[in-house]
OpenMM code with the backbone's topology and positions (N, CA, C; nanometers):
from openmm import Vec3, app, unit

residues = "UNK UNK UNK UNK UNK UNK UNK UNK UNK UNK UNK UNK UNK UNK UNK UNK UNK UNK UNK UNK UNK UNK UNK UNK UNK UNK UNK UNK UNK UNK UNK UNK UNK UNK UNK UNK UNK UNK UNK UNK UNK UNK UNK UNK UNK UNK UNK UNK UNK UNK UNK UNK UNK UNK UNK UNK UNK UNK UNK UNK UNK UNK UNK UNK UNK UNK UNK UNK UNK UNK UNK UNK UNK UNK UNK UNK UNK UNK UNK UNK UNK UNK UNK UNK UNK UNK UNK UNK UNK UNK UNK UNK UNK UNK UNK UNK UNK UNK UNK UNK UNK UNK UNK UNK UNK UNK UNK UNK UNK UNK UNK UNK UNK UNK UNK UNK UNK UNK UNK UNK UNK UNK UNK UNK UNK UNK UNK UNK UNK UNK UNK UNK UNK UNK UNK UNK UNK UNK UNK UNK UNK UNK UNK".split()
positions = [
    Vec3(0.0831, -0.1180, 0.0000),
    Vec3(0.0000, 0.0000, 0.0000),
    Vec3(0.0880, 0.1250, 0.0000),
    Vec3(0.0300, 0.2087, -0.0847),
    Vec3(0.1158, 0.3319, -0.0830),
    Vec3(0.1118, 0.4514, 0.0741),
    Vec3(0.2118, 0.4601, 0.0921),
    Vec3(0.1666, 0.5764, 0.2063),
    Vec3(0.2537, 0.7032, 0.1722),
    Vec3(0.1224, 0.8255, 0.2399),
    Vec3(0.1688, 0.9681, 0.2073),
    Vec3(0.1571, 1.0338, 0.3412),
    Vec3(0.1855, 1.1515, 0.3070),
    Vec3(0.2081, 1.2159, 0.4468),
    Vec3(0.1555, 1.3404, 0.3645),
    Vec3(0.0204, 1.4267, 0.4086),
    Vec3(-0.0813, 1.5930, 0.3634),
    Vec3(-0.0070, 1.6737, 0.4448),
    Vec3(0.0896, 1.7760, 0.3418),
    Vec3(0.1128, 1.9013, 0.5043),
    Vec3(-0.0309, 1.9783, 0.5007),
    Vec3(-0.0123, 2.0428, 0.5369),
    Vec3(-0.1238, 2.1472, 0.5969),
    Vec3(-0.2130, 2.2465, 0.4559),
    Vec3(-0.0560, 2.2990, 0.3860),
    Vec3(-0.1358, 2.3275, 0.2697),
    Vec3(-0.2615, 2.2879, 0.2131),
    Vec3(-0.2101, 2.1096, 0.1924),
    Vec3(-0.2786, 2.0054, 0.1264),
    Vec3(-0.4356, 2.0356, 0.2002),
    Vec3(-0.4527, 1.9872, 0.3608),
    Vec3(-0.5206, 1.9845, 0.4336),
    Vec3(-0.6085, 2.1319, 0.4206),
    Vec3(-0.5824, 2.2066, 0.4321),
    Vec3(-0.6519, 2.3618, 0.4262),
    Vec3(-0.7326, 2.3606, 0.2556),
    Vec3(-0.6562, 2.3272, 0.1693),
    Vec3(-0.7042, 2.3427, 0.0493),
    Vec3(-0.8223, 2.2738, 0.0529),
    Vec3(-0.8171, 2.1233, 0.1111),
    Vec3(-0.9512, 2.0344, 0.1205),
    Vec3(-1.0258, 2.1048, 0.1803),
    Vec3(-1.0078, 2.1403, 0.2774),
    Vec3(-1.1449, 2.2153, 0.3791),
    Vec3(-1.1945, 2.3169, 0.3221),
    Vec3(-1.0966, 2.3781, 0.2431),
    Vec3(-1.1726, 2.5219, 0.1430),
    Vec3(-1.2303, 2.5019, 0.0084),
    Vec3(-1.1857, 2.4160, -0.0594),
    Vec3(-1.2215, 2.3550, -0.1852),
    Vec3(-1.2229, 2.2136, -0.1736),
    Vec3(-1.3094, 2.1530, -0.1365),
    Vec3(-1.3442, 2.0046, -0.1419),
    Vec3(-1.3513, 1.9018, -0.2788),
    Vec3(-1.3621, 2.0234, -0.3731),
    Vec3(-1.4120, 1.9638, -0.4932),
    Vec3(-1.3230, 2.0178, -0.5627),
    Vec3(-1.1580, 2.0455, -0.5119),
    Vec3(-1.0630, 2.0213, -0.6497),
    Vec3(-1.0006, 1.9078, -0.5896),
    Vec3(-0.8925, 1.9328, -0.6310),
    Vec3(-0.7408, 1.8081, -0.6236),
    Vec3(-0.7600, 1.7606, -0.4833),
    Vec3(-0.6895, 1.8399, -0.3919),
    Vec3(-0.6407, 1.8461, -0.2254),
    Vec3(-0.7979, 1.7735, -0.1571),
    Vec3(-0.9131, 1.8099, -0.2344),
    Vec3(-1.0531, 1.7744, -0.1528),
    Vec3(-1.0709, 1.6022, -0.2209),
    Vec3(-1.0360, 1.5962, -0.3416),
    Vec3(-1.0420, 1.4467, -0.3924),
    Vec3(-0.9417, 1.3554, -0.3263),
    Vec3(-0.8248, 1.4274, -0.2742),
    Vec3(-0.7470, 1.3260, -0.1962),
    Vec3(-0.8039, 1.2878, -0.0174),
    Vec3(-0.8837, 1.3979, 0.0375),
    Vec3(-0.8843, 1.3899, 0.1770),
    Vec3(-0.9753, 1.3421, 0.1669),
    Vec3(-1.1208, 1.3432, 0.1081),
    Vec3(-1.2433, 1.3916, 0.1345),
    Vec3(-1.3313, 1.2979, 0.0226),
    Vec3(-1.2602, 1.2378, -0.0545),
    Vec3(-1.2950, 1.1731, -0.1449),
    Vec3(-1.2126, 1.0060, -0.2279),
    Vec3(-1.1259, 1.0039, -0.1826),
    Vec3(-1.0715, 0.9176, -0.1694),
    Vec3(-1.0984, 0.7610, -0.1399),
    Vec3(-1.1112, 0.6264, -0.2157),
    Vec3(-1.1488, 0.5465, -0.1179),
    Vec3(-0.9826, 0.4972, 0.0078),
    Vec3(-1.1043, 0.4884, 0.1363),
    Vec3(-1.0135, 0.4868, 0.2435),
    Vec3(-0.9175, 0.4164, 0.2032),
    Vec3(-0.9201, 0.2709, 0.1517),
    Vec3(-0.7518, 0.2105, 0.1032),
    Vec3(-0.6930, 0.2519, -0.0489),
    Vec3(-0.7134, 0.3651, -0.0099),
    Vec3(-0.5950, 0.3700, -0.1972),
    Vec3(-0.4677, 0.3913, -0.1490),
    Vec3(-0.4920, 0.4328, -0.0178),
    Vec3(-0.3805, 0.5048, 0.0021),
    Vec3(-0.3121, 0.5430, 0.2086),
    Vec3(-0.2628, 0.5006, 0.2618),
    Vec3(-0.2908, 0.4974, 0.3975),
    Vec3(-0.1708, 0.6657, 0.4483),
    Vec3(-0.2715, 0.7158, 0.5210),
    Vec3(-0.2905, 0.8412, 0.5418),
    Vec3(-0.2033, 0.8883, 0.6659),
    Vec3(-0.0671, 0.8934, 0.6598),
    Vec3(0.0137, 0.9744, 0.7531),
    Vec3(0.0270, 1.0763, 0.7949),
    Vec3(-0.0189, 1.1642, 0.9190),
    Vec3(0.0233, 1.2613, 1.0117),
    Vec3(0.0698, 1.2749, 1.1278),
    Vec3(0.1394, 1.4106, 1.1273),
    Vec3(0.1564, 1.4088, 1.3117),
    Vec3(0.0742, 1.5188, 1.3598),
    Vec3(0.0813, 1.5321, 1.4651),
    Vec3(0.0106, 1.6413, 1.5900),
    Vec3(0.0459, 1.7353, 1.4964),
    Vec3(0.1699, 1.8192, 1.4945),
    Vec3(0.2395, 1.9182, 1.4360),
    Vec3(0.1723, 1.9751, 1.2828),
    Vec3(0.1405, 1.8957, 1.2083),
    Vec3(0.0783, 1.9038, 1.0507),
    Vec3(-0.0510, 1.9766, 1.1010),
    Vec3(-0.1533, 1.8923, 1.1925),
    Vec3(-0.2897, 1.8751, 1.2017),
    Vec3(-0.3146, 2.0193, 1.3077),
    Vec3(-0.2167, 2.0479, 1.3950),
    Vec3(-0.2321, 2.1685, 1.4406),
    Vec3(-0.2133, 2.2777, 1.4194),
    Vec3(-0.0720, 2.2227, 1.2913),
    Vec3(-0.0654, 2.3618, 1.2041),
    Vec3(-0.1649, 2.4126, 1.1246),
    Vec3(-0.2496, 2.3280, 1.0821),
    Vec3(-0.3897, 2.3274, 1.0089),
    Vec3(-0.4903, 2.4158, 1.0599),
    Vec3(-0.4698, 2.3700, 1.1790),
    Vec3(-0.6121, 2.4156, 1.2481),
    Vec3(-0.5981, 2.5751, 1.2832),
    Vec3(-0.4614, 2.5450, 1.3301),
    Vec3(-0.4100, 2.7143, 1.3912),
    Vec3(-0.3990, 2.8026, 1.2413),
    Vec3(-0.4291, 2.7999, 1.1399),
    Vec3(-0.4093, 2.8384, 0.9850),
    Vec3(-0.5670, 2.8619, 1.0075),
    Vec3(-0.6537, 2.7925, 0.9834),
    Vec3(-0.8016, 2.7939, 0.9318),
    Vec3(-0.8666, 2.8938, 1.0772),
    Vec3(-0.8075, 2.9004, 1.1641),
    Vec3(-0.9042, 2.9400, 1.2945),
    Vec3(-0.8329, 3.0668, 1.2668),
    Vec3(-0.6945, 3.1304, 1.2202),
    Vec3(-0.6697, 3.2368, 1.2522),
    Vec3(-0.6224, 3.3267, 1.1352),
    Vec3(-0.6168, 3.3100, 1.0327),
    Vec3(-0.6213, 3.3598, 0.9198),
    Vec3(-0.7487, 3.4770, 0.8611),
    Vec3(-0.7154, 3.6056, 0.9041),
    Vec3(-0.8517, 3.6436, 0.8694),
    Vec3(-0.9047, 3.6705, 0.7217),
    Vec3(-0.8283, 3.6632, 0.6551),
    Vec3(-0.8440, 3.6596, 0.5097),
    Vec3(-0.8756, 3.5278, 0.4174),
    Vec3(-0.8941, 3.4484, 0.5148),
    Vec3(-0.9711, 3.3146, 0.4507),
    Vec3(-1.1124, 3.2921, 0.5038),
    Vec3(-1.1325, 3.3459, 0.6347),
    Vec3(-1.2516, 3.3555, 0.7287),
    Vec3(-1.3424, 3.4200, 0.6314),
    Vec3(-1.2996, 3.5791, 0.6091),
    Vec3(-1.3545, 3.6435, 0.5535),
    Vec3(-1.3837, 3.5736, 0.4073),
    Vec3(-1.3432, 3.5245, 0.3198),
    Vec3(-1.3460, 3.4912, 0.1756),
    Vec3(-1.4460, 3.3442, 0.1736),
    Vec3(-1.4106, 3.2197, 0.2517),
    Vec3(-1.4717, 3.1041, 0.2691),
    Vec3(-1.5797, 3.1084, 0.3570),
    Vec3(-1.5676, 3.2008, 0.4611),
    Vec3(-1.7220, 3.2046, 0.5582),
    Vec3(-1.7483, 3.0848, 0.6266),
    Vec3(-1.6646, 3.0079, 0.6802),
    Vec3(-1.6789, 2.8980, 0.8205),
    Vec3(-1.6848, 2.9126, 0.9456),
    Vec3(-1.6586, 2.8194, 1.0110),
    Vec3(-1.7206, 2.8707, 1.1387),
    Vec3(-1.5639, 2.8035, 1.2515),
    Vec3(-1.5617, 2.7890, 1.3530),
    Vec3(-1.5016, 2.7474, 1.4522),
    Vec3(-1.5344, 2.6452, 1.4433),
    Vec3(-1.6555, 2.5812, 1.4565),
    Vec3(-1.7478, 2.4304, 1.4736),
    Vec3(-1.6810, 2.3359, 1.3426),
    Vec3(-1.6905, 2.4134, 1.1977),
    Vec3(-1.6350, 2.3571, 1.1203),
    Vec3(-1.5474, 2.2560, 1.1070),
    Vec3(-1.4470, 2.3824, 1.1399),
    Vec3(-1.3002, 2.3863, 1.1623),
    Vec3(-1.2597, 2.2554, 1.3085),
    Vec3(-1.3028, 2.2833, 1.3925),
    Vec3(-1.3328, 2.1383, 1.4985),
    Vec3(-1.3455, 2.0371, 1.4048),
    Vec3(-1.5039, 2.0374, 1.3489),
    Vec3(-1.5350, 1.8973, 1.2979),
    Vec3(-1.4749, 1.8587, 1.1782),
    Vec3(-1.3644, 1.9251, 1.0947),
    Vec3(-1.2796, 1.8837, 1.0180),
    Vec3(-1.1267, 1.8056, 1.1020),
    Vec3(-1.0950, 1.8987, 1.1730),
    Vec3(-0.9695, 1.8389, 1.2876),
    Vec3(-0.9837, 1.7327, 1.3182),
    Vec3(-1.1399, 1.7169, 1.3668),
    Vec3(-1.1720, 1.5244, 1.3861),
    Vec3(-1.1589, 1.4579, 1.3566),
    Vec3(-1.2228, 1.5052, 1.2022),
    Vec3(-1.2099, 1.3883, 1.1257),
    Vec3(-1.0763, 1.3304, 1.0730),
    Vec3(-0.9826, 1.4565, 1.0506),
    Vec3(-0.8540, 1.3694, 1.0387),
    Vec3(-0.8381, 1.2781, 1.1552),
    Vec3(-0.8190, 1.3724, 1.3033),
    Vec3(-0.7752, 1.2351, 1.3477),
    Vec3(-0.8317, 1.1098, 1.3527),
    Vec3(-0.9350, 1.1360, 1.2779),
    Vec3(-0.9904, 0.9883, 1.2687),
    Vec3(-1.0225, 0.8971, 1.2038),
    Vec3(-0.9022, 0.9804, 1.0566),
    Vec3(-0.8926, 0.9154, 0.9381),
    Vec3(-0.7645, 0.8744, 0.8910),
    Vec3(-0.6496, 0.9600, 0.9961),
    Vec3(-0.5281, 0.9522, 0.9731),
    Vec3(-0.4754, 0.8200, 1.0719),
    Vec3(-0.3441, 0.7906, 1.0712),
    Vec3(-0.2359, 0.7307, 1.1248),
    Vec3(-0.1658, 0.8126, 1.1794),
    Vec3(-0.1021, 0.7867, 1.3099),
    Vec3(-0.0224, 0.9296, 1.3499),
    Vec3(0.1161, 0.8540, 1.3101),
    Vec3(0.2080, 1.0043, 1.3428),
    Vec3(0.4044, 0.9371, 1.4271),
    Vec3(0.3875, 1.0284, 1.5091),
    Vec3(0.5014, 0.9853, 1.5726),
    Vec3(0.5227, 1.0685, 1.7046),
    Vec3(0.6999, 1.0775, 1.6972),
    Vec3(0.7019, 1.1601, 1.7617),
    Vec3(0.8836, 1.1376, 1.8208),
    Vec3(0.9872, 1.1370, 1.6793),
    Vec3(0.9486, 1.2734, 1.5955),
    Vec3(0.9895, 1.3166, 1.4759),
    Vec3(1.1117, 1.3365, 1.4658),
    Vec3(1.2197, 1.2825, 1.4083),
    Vec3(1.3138, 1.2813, 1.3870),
    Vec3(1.3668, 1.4600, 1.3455),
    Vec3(1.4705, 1.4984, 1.4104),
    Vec3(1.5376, 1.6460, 1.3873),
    Vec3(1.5982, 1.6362, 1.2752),
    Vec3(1.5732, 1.6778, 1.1783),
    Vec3(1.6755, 1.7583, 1.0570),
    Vec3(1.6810, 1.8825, 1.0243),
    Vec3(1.7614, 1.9444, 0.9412),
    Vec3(1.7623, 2.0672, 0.8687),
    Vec3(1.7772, 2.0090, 0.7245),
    Vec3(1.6974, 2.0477, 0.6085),
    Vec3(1.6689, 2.0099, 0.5245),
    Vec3(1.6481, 2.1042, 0.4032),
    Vec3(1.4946, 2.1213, 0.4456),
    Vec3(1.4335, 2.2410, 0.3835),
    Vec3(1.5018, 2.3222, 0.3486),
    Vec3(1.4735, 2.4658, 0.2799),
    Vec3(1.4825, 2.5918, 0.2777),
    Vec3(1.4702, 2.6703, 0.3760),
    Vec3(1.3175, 2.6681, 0.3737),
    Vec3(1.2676, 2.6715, 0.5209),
    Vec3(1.2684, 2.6036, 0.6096),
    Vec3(1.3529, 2.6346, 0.7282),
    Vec3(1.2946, 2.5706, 0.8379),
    Vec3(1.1905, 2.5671, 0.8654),
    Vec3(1.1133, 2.6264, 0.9004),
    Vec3(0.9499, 2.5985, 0.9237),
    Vec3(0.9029, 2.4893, 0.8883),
    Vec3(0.9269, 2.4527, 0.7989),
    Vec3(0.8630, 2.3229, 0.7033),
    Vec3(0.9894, 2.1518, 0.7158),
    Vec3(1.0639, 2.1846, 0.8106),
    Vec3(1.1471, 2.0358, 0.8248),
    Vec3(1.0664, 1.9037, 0.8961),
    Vec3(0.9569, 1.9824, 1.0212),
    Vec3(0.8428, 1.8960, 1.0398),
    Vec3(0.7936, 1.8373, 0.9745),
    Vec3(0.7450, 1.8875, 0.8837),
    Vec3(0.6705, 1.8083, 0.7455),
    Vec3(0.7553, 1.7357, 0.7104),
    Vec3(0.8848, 1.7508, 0.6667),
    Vec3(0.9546, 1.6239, 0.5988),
    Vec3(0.9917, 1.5299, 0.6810),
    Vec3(1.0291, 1.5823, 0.8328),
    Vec3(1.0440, 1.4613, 0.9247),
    Vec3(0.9392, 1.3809, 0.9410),
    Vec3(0.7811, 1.4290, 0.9335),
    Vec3(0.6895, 1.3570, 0.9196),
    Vec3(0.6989, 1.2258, 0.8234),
    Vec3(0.6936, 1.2525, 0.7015),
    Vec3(0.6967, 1.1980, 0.6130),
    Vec3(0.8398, 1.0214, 0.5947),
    Vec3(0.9160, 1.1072, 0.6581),
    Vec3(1.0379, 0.9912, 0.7270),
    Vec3(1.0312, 0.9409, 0.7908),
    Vec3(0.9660, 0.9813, 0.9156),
    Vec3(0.9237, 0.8655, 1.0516),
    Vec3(0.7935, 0.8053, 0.9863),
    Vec3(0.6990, 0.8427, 0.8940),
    Vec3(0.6273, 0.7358, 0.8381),
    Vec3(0.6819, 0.6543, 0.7762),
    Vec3(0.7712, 0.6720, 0.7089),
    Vec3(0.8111, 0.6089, 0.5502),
    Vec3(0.7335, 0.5676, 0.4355),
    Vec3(0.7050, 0.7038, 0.4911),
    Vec3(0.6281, 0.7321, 0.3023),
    Vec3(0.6503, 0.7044, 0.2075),
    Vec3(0.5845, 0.7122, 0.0720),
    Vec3(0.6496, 0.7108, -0.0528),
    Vec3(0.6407, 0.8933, -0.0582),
    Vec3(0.4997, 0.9029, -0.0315),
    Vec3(0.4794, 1.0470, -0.1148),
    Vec3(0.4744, 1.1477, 0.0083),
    Vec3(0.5195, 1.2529, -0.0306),
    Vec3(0.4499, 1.3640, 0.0732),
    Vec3(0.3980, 1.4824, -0.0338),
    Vec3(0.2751, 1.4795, -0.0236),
    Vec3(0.1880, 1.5906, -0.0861),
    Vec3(0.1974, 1.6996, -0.0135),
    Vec3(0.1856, 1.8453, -0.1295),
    Vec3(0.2059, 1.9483, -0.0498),
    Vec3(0.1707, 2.0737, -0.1840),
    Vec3(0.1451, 2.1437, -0.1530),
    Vec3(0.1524, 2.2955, -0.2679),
    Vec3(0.2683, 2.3810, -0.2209),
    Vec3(0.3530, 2.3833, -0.0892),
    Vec3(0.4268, 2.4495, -0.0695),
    Vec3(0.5622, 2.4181, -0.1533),
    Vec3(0.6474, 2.5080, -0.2210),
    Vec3(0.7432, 2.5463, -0.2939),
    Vec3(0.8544, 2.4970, -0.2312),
    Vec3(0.8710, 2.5439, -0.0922),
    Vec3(0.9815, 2.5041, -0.0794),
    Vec3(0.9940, 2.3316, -0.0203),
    Vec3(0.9265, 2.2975, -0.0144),
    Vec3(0.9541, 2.0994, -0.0117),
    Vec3(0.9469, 2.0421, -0.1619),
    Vec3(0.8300, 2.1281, -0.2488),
    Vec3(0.8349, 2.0628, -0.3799),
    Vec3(0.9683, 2.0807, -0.4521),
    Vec3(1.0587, 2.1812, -0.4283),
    Vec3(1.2074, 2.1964, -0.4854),
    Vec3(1.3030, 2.0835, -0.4630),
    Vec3(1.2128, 2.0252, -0.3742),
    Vec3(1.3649, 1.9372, -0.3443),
    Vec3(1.3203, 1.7628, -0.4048),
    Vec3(1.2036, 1.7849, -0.4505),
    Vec3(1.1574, 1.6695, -0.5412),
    Vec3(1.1714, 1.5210, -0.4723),
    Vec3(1.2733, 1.4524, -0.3878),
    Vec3(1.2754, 1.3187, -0.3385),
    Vec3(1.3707, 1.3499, -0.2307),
    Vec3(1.3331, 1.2941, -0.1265),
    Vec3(1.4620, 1.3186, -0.0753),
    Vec3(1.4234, 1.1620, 0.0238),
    Vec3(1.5398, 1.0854, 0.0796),
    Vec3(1.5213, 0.9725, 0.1059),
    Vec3(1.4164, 0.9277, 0.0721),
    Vec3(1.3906, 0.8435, -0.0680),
    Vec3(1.3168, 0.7858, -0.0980),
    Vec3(1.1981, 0.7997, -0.1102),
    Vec3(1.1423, 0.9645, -0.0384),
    Vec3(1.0388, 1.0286, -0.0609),
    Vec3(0.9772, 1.0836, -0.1396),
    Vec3(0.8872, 1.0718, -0.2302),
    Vec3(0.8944, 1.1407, -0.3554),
    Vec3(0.7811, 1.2717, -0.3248),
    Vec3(0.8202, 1.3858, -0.3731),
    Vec3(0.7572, 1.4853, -0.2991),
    Vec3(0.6652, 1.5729, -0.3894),
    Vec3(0.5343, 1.5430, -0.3958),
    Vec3(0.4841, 1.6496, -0.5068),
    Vec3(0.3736, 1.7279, -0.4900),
    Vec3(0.2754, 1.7178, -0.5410),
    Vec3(0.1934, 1.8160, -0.5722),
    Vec3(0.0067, 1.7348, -0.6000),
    Vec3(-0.0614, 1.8041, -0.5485),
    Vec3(-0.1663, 1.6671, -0.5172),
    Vec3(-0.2345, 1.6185, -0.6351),
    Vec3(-0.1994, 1.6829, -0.7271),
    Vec3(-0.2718, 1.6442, -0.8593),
    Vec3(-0.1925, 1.5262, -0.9143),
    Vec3(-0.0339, 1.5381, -0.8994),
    Vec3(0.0571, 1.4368, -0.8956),
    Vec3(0.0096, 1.3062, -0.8062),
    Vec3(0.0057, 1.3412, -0.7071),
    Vec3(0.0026, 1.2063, -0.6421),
    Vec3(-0.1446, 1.1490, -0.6937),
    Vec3(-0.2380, 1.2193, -0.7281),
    Vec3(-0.3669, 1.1474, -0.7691),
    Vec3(-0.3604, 1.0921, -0.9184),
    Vec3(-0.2664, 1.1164, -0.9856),
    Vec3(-0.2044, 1.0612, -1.1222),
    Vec3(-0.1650, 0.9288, -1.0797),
    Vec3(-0.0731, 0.9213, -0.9526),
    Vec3(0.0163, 0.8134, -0.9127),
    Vec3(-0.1003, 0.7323, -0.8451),
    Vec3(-0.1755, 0.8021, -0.7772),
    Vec3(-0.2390, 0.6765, -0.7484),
    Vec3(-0.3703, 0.5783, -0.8171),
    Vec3(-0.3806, 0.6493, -0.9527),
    Vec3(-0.4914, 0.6124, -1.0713),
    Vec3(-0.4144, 0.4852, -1.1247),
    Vec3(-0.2747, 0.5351, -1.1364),
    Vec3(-0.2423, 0.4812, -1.2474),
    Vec3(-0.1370, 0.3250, -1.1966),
    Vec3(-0.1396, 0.3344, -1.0216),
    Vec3(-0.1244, 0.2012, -0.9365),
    Vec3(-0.2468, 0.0956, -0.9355),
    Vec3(-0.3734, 0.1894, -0.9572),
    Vec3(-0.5100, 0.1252, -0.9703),
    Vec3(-0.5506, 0.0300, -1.0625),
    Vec3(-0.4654, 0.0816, -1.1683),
    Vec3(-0.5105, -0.0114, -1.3160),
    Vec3(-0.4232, -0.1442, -1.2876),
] * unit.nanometer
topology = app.Topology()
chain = topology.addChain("A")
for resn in residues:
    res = topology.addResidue(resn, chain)
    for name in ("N", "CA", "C"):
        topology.addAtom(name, app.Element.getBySymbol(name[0]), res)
């Protein structure tokens, strides 16, 4: 079975647009195409993004309750890790969580829209892309 690891990007895009790419992977997906890696760190960065961003509040019009009952449901759709391995990697630091995520799972894929993880394209065995990518990859494991 393939496993991926959603940063937050990924995750926010679903909750705001359900019905492009990022919403066909979270939200639409059958549960085994694909087994669903996060940590605390991803899922809170999420939440702390959607609850405090006022320029998405304003534009998408959700609520707090939402935003809860989306948090849930990951955790209750995801796989966690815990006890994330330290690197410097990235560009950004900010974003080495995410790739340590993706390593203490041992992923194949880590989906993401952010730039600076997609630059670095694979890194241990990770292949790092873009969610329209990984929904290519996982059509075309299907056949």
């Amino acid at each position: 079975m393939i496993v991926a690891v959603l940063d937050s990007t990924v995750l926010i895009s679903a909750f705001l647009s359900p019905q492009g790419g990022a919403g066909a992977l979270v939200l639409n997906t059958p549960p085994l195409a694909f087994g669903l890696y996060l940590s605390f760190e991803i899922v809170e960065e999420t939440k702390r993004r959607l609850l405090n961003r006022v320029k998405l509040r304003k534009r998408y019009n959700y609520t707090n309750g939402d935003v809860e009952r989306y948090i849930t449901d990951l955790y209750t759709a995801a796989r966690f890790v815990v006890e994330l391995p330290t690197i410097q990697v990235v560009r950004d630091p900010n974003d080495d969580f995410v790739l340590a995520t993706a390593i203490k799972a041992q992923a194949n894929y880590l989906v993401t829209y952010d730039n600076d993880l997609l630059v670095l394209k694979n890194h241990s065995g990770i292949e790092i892309v873009a969610p329209g990518d990984f929904l290519r990859a996982l059509r075309a494991q299907q056949k």
